[in-house]
KEPATI-972127 format. One record per residue: x, y, z of N, C-alpha, C in turn. Coordinates in steps of 0.1 Angstrom, whole numbers, plus 5000, padded with zeros to 4 digits. Example, Ala and Ser with C-alpha at 12.3 -4.5 7.8 and 13.67 -1.06 7.14 Angstrom:
BEGIN
513249435078512349555078513249675078;512849785071513749895071512950005079;
***
This chain:
BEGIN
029015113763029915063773029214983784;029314883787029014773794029514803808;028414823817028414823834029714783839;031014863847031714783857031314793873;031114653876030814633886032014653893;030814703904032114743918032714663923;034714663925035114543932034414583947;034814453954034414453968034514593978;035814603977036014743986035914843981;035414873967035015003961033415003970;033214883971031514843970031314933984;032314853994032514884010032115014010;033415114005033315274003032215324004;031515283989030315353986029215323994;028815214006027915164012028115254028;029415274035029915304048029315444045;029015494034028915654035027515734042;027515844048026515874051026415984050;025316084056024716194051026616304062;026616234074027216314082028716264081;028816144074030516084075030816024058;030816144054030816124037032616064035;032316024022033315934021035015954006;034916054007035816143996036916124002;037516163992039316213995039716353988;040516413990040516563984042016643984;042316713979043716733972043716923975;044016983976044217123980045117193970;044617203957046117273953046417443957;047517473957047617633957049017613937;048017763936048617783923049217913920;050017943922050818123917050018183909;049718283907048618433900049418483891;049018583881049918723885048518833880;047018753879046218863876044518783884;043518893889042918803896041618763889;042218753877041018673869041218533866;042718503868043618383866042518233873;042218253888040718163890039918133879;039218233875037718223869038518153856;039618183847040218133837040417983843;041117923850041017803857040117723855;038817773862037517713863037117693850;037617743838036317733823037717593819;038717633823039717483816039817353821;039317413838038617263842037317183838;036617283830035217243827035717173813;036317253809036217203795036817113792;038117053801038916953799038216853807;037516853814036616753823035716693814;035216703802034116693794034816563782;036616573784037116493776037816373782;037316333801038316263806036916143807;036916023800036315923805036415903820;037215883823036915843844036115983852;035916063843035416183857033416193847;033316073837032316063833031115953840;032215873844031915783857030515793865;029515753864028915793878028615613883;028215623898027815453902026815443903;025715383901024115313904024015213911;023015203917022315043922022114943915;022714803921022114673909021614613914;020514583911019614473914019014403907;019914343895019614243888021314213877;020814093878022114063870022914103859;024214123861025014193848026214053844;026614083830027314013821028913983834;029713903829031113883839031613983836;032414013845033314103849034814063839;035514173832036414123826037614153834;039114113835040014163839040914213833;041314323837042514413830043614333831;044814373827046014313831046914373846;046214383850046714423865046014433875;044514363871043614343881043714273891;042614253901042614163914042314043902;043513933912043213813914041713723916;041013653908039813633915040013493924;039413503934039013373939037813283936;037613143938036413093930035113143934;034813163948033813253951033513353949;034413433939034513583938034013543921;034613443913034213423902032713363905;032213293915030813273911029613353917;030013443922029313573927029113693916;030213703908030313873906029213843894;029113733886028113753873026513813880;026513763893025113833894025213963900;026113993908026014113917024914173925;023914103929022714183935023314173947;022414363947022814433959024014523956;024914463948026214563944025914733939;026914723928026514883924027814903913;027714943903028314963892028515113884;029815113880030215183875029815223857;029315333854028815343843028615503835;029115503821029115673816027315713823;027715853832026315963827025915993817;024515993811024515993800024116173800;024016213812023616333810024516483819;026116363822027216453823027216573815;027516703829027916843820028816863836;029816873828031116933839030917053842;029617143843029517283855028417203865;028217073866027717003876028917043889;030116973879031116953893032117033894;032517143883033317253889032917383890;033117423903032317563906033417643911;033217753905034217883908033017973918;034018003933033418073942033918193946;034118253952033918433957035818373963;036318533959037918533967037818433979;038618393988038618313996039818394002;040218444017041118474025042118404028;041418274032041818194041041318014033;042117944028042317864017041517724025;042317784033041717594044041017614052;040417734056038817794059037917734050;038117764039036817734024037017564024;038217524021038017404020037817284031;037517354047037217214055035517254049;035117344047033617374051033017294031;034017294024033417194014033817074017;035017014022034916874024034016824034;033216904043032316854047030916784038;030916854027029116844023029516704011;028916594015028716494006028616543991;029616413983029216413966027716403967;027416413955026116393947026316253946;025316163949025716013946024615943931;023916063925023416043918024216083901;025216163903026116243894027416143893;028416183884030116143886030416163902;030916063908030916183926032616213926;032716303920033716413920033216523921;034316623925034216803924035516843921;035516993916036917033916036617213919;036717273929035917373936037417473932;037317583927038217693925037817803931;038917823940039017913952040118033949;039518183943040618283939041018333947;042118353951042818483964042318603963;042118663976042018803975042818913968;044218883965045518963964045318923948;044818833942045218823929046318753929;047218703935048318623932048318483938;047418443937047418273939045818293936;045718103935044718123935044417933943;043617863943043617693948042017693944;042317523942041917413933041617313947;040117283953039817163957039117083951;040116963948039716873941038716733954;037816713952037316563958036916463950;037216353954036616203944036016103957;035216063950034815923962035315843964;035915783974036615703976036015563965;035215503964034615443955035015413944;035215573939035715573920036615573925;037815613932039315643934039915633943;041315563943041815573957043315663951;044015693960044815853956045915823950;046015713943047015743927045715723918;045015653917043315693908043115823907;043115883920042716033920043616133911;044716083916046216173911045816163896;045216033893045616083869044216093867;043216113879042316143868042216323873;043316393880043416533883044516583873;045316503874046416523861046116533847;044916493845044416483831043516633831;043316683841042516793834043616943838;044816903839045817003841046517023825;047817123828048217133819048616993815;049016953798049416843794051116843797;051316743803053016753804053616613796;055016633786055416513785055716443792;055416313789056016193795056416073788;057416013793058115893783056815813784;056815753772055515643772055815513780;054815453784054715393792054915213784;055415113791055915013783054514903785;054014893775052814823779053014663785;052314613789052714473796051714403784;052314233784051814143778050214153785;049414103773047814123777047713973780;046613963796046213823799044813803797;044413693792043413673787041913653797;041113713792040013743801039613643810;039213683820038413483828037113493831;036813423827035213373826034813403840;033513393843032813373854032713243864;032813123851032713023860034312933857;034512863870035612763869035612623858;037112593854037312543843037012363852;036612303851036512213858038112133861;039012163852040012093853040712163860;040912273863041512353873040812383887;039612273889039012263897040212273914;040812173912041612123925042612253926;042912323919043812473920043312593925;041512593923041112713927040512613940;040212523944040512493958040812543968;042412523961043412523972043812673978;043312753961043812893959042412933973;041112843970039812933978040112903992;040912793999041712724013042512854017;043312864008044512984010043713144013;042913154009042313274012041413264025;040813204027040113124039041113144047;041813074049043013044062043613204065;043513294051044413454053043113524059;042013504055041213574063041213524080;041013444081041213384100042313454104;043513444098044513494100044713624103;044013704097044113864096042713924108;041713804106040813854118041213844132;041813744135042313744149043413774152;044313884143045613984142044414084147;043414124145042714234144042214224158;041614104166041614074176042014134185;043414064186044214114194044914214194;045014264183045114454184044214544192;043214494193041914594206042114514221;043114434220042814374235043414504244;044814504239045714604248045814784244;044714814233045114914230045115014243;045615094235046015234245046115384242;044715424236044515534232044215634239;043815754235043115854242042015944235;041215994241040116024241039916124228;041116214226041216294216041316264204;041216144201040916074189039916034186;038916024195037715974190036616104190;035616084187034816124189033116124183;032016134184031316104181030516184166;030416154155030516194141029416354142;029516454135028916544136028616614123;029116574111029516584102029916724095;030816774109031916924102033216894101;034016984095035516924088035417054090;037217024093038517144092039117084091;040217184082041117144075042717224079;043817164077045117284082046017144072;047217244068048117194061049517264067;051117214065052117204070053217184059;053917224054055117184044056517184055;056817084051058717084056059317044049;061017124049061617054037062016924034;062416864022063116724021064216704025;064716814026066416824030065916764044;065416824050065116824065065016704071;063816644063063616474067064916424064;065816484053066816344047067516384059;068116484063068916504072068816374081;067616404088067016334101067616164096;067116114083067215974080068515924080;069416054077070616004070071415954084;071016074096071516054112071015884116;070215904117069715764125069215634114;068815644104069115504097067115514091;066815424088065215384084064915464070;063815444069063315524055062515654059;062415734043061815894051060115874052;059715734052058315724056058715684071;059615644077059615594088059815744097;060815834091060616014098059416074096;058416044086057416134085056616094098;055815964094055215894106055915904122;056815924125057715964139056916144138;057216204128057016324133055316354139;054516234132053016264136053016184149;053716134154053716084168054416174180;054716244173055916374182054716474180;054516514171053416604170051716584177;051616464180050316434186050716414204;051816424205052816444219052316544222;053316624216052816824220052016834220;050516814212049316844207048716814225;048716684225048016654235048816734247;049816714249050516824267049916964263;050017024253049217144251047817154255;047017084254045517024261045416994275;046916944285047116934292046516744293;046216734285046116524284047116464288;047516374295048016284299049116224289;049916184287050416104274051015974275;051715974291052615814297051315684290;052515624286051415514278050615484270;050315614266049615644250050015604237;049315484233050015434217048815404211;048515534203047215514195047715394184;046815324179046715264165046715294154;047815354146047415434134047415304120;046715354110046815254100047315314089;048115254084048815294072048415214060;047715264051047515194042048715184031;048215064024049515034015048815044001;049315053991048715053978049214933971;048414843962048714673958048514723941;048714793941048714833926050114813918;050614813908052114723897052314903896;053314933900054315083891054115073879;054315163872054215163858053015113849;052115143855050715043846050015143846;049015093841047415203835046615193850;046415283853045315293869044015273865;043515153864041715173865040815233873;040315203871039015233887039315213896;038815233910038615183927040015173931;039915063939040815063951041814943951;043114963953044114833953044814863965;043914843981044914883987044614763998;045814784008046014674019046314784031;046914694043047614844050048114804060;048914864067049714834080049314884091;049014804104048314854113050114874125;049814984138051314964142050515084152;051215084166051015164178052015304174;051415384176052515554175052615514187;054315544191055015554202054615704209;053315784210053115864217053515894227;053615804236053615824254055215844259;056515784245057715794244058215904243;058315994253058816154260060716144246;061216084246062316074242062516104221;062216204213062116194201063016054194;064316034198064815944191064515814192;063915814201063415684208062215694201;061615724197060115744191060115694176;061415754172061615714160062215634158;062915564168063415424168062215294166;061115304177059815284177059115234164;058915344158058115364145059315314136;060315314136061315204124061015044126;061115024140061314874139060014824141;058514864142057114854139056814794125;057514944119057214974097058414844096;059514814100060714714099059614584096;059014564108058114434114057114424101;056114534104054914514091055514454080;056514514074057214494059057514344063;058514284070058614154067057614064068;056514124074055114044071054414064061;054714184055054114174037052814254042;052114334031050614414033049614274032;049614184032048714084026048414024041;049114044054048813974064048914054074;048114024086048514144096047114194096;046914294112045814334114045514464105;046614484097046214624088045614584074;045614454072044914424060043514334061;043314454069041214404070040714434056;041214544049040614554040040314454031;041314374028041114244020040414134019;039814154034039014054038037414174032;037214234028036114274018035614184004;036614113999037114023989035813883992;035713874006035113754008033613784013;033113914010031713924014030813943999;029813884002029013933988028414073987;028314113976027714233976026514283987;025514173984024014183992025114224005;025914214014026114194023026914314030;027714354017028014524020027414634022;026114574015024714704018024314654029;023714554035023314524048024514564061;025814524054026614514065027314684069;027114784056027914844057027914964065;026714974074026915104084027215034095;027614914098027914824107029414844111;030314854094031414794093032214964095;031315074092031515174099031815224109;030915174120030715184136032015134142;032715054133033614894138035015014137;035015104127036215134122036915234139;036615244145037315324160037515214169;037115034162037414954172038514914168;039214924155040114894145041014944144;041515064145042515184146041815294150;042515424153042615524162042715614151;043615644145044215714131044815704119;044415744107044415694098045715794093;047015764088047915824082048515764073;048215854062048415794044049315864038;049715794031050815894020050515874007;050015994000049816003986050816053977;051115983967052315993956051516073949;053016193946052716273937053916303927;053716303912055116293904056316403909;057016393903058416503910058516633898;057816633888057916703880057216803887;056816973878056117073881054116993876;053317103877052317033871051817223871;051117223865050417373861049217363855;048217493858047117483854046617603847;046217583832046717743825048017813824;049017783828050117763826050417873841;049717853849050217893867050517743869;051717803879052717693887051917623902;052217493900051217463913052517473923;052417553936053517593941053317463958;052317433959052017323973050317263970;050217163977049417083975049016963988;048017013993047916934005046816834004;047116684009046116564003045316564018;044216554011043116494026042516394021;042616324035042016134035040516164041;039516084040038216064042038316014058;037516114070037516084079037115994083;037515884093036515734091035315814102;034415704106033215734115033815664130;033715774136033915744149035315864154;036115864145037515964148037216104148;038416154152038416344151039516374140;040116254136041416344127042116194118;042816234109043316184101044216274093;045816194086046716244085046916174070;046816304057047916244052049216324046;050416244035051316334034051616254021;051816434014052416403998053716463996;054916433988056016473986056016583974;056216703970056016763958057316863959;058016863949059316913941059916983956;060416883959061516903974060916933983;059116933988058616974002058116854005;057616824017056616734022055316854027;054416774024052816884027051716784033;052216794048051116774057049716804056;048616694050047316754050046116674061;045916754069044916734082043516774080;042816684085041716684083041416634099;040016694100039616714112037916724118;037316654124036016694131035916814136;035716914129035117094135035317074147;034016994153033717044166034716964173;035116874170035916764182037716814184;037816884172038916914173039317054172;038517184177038717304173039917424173;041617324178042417364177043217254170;042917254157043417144147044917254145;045517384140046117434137047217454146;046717424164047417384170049017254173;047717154162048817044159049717064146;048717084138050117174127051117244129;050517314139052117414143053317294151;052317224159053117084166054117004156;053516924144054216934133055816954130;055517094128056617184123057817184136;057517214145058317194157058817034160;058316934159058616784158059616774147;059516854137060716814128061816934130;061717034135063017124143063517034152;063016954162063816884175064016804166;063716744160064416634149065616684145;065816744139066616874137067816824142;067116924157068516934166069516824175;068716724177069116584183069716534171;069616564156070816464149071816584137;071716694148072616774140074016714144;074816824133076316744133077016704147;
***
């Protein structure tokens, strides 16, 4: 199998990472018991179904010398002409490639009962992948009672972003049917170098990218001129994690949507701005005027398609109406923001810095990338993501996965990051958190839950 080289912002990922601000994402499952050996059974079918999943065979290396072009799938990035006459050499980059001396009891380890679920798993999403291995884990955590048991899964951001993650976790679960999937017309590979006759098209296409990068940098600009954060967002990297998770029902949100209008991404995101309200008057912080920058990433990937490697994402940058004492008003706020982003499309706007990764050369993400690190608290405030998860059951050994809480990779410089997955009628708040900066993280969870009760009660009948 022939090296894939890292697209640009897989590249980013894997370069920003460090010993204290590692760079994963991570999934929490809880799974129903009825005997307390049901873990340790777990852990031997994770191993052994891990041994037949090409993507968790994956590991990335260093390049410093030239590799063959890059081919494209049929739902790959777009190349630009600079991007076609760069990637054949890739020095400085880093590429994707089978271990040749992969054994899946590298990355799944069965440990001692666990009490307390999201005790065990902030104190492993702290400790860096192996960057010399596949950089995955899948950590099995048995209950003390014998009747559950959880499953922390991590991937690097690098190999995966969280529908990446979602099938290459699905694949070592139980096997579930699914309608087959409708393959798309195959496009034909593209060379490395430009056709001369289509010289004047990749031009205009390399102008157009040029002008979106200016465009998106000084959107980014002027997003730090006026910000208006507070202090409990930031903090200086230490590299400990805590972790707390939150379910509320679907009915709940739909209620809320169905009262005032917008979508149920527009109630969820309201609720973490009502929730970081409380959080903060609880601390006794100030809040009049408080509109952190949160970024919402978007995912640029086709429905229905085969998920490759890395990253297909963009994202929406937008102030949480924090300082807005009034819940409906808050969520008024956060509609006509997500209203705004959308008619600007993920492709423009200060939330799609990411894309501007596209236009740096490899050499430059290793030089640039503890730089572009430092930068991420000058950029946004908080990071709140939503990870898709199917609507069907999913089981493992044939225990029911009963919740499932997604954690996003803390950027460097923050105390907290939010994300949220939907699973068979719940929403499951998963928080992630700096130990030390934030040591009443459970505090805001509980905040949470209460933001969506007054939600509640302002649009009951």
């Amino acid at each position: 199998m022939t090296p894939d080289l890292l697209a640009p912002l897989d590249l980013a990922f894997w370069n920003i990472e460090s010993a204290d601000h590692p760079m994963h994402l991570g999934a929490l499952g809880i799974f129903s018991a009825t005997s307390s050996t049901a873990g340790a059974h777990a852990a031997d079918l994770l191993a052994a179904r891990a041994a037949g999943v090409p993507g968790l065979r994956l590991r990335i290396r260093d390049v410093w010398r030239p590799l063959g072009p890059r081919q494209s799938s049929a739902d790959g990035p777009r190349h630009s002409l600079a991007d076609g006459l760069r990637r054949p050499l890739g020095f400085g980059g880093a590429a994707r490639e089978p271990d040749p001396c992969f054994d899946p009891l590298h990355h799944v380890r069965l440990h001692t009962p666990a009490a307390d679920f999201h005790a065990a798993a902030g104190r492993l999403m702290q400790r860096p992948l192996e960057r010399n291995r596949p950089p995955w884990e899948a950590h099995v955590l048995p209950g003390e009672d014998g009747t559950c048991f959880a499953v922390l899964f991590k991937f690097h951001h690098a190999l995966a972003d969280g529908l990446r993650a979602l099938t290459l976790a699905a694949a070592v679960l139980d096997p579930v049917d699914l309608p087959e999937r409708r393959p798309r017309p195959a496009q034909p590979p593209r060379g490395p170098l430009p056709d001369v006759r289509s010289l004047p098209g990749l031009l205009r296409g390399a102008l157009f990218d040029v002008g979106r990068a200016l465009d998106i940098g000084a959107r980014v600009a002027r997003s730090t001129l006026a910000a208006r954060t507070t202090p409990a967002l930031t903090a200086e990297p230490t590299g400990t994690r805590r972790t707390a998770g939150v379910v509320v029902d679907i009915d709940d949100v739909h209620l809320v949507r169905k009262a005032v209008g917008g979508t149920v991404n527009d109630v969820l995101i309201a609720v973490v701005a009502g929730a970081l309200r409380r959080w903060l008057e609880e601390r006794g912080e100030a809040c009049d005027g408080i509109a952190p920058r949160a970024l919402i990433p978007v995912s640029r990937r086709r429905p229905r398609t085969a998920q490759p490697p890395g990253n297909r994402l963009s994202g929406y940058l937008m102030e949480l109406p924090v300082g807005v004492p009034d819940p409906l008003r808050r969520l008024a706020a956060v509609r006509t923001a997500m209203d705004r982003n959308k008619d600007a499309g993920p492709d423009r706007g200060a939330g799609a810095v990411a894309l501007l990764a596209d236009h740096v050369p490899a050499l430059g993400h290793r030089l640039g990338g503890p730089l572009v690190g430092q930068a991420a608290r000058l950029w946004f405030d908080i990071l709140v993501t939503s990870v898709p998860l199917p609507g069907f059951g999913l089981r493992l050994g044939g225990h029911p996965l009963t919740a499932v809480y997604p954690f996003a990779p803390l950027a460097r410089g923050q105390s907290l990051a939010v994300a949220v997955s939907t699973y068979r009628g719940q929403v499951h708040y998963g928080l992630v958190a700096d130990a030390k900066a934030v040591p009443d993280l459970n505090r805001l969870a509980r905040a949470l839950s209460e933001e969506v009760e007054t939600l509640i009660t302002v649009c009951g009948p």
